[in-house]
C-alpha positions in Angstrom: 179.2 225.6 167.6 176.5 227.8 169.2 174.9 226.9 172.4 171.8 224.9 172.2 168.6 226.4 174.0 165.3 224.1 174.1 161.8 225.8 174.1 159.1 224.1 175.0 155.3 225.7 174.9 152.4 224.6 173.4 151.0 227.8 171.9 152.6 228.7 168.4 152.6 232.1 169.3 154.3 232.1 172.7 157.2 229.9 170.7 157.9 232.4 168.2 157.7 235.2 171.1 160.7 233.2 172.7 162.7 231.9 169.8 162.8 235.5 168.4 163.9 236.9 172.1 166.5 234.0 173.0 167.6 233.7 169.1 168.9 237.4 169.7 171.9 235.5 171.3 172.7 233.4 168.4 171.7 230.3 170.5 170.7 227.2 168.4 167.1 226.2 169.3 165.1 223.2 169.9 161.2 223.3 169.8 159.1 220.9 172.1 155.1 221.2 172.3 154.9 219.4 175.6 156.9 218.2 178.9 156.7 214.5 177.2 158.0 215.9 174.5 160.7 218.3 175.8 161.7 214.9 178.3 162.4 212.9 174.8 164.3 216.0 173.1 166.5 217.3 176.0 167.9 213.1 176.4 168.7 212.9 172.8 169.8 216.7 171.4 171.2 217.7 175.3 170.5 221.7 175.0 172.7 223.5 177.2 169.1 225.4 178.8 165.3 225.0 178.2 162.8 227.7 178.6 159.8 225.6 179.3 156.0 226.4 180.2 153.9 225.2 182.8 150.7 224.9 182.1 150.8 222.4 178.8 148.7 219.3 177.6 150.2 215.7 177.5 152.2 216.6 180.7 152.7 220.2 182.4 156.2 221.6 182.9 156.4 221.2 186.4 156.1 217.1 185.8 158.3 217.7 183.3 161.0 219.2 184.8 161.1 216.9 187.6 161.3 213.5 185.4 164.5 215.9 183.5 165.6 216.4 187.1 165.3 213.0 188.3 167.1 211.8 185.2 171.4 211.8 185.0 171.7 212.5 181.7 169.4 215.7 181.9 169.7 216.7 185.4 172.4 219.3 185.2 170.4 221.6 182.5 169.3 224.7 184.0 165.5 225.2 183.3 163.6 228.8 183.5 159.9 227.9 183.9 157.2 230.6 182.6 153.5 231.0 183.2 150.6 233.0 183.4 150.0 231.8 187.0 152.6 233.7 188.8 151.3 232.1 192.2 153.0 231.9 195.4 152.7 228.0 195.0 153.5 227.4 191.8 156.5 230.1 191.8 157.5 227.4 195.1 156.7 224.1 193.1 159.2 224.9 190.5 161.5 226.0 192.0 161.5 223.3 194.8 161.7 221.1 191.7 164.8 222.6 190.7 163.9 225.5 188.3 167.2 227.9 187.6 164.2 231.2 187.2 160.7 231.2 187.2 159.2 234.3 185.0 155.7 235.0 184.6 154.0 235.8 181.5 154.0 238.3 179.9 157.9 238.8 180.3 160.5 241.7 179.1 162.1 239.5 176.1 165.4 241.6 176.9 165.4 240.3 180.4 164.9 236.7 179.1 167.5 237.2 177.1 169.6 238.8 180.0 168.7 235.8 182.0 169.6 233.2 179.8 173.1 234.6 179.0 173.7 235.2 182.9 172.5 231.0 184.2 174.5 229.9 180.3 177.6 231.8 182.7 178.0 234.6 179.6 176.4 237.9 181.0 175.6 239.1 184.3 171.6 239.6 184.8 170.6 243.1 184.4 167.8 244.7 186.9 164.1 244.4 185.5 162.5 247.6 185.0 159.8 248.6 187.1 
């Protein structure tokens, strides 16, 4: 059974961007739209990572990922957090909250890849290019 990755953005395109870069790794994916969203999907379908935005209507993905966090059943899930805001402060905020990477936007969708294989333990990272 393949691992299970969750994505969670709100913008259709960004979604298909990271499905097609992390479905390279025959992962099977789960799609949320929003942190309330992604909250309900990761208790019930359990995904063994989520790539999750952080700027996103209903709630943002730093909320979200410290309600998944705070919670037993999804605490141990590794979460890369991206954004456009690659910010001192928020770059701190999420990972203070507990974020395994925090990319910023736009991204090298080999390096995701690279990255999700290393924190799923199946790949060391390799070094971004400059």
């Amino acid at each position: 059974m393949p691992r299970k990755v969750m994505i969670v953005d709100d913008e259709p395109h960004m979604l298909r961007v990271i499905e097609l870069s992390i479905s390279k790794g025959a992962y099977a994916i789960v799609i949320a739209r929003n942190g309330l969203e992604a909250i309900e999907l990761a208790a019930r379908e359990k995904p063994d990572l989520i790539v999750m935005d952080v700027a996103m209507p209903e709630m943002d993905g730093l909320t979200a990922l410290r309600h998944l966090k705070a919670a037993p059943e999804t605490a141990g899930i590794p979460v890369i957090m991206l954004t456009v805001r690659g910010q001192a402060l928020t770059r701190y905020l999420a990972e203070d909250a507990g974020a395994a990477l925090f990319l910023t936007k736009p991204f090298s969708p080999t390096l995701l890849l690279a990255e999700t294989r290393r924190i799923l333990g199946e790949a060391p990272a390799i070094a971004p290019q400059l």
